[in-house]
C-alpha positions, 0 to 999 in steps of 0.5 A, a space after each residue: 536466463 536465470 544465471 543471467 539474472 543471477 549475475 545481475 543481481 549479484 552485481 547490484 544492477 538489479 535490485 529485485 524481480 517481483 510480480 505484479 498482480 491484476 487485482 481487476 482480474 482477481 476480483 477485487 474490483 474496489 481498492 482503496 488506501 487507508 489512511 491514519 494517524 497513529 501515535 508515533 510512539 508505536 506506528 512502526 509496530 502496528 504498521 508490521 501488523 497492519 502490513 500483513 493482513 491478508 487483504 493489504 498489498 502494502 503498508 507504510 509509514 509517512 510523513 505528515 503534512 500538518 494542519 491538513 494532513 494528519 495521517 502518518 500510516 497508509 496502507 493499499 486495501 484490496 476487496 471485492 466489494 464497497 462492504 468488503 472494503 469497509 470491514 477491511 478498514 473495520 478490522 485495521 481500525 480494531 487492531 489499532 486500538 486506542 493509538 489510533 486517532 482517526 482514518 479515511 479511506 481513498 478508494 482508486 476511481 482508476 488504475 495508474 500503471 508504470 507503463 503510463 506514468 513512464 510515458 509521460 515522466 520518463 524519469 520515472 522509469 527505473 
């Protein structure tokens, strides 16, 4: 099996292995995604540093869709609690210092899986 694997990522056909986590079941029940407007000028520094963080499964930079959406960093908070949650956000907004220019934080009401999403746009699935 592994050689087999090996071959196909060797070919191209496969890109990545990964895992995925059931953060649920490790735990941390309140996930949410931080949002902010970071001067242009550094965003891609601090994101590295905000997309290591313990507590951030992933970070990126994004497009603004301007006057409504300001927010050009976004990054997938995961913690135990509400108040956990909030000196997560607490903590990012401390390491963004002054080029930070606000925030929110969209907390996931539910779980959207790839298998669910694949079922209902197939083109999704790959």
């Amino acid at each position: 099996m592994r050689e087999r694997l090996a071959g196909m990522l060797r070919a191209g056909s496969v890109r990545r292995i990964g895992a995925m986590l059931d953060y649920r079941r490790l735990g941390f029940v309140t996930n949410g995604l931080a949002v902010w407007d970071v001067d242009d000028a550094c965003v891609d520094e601090l994101g590295e540093k905000v997309g290591a963080l313990a507590f951030v499964s992933h970070c990126h930079r994004r497009p603004r869709a301007l006057p409504e959406w300001p927010y050009n960093l976004h990054a997938m908070v995961h913690a135990r609690s509400r108040r956990e949650a909030e000196r997560a956000v607490l903590q990012i907004h401390c390491l963004l210092a002054d080029a930070c220019r606000g925030h929110d934080m969209l907390y996931s009401s539910r779980i959207l899986r790839k298998p669910a999403l694949t079922e209902r746009f197939p083109d999704v699935a790959g």
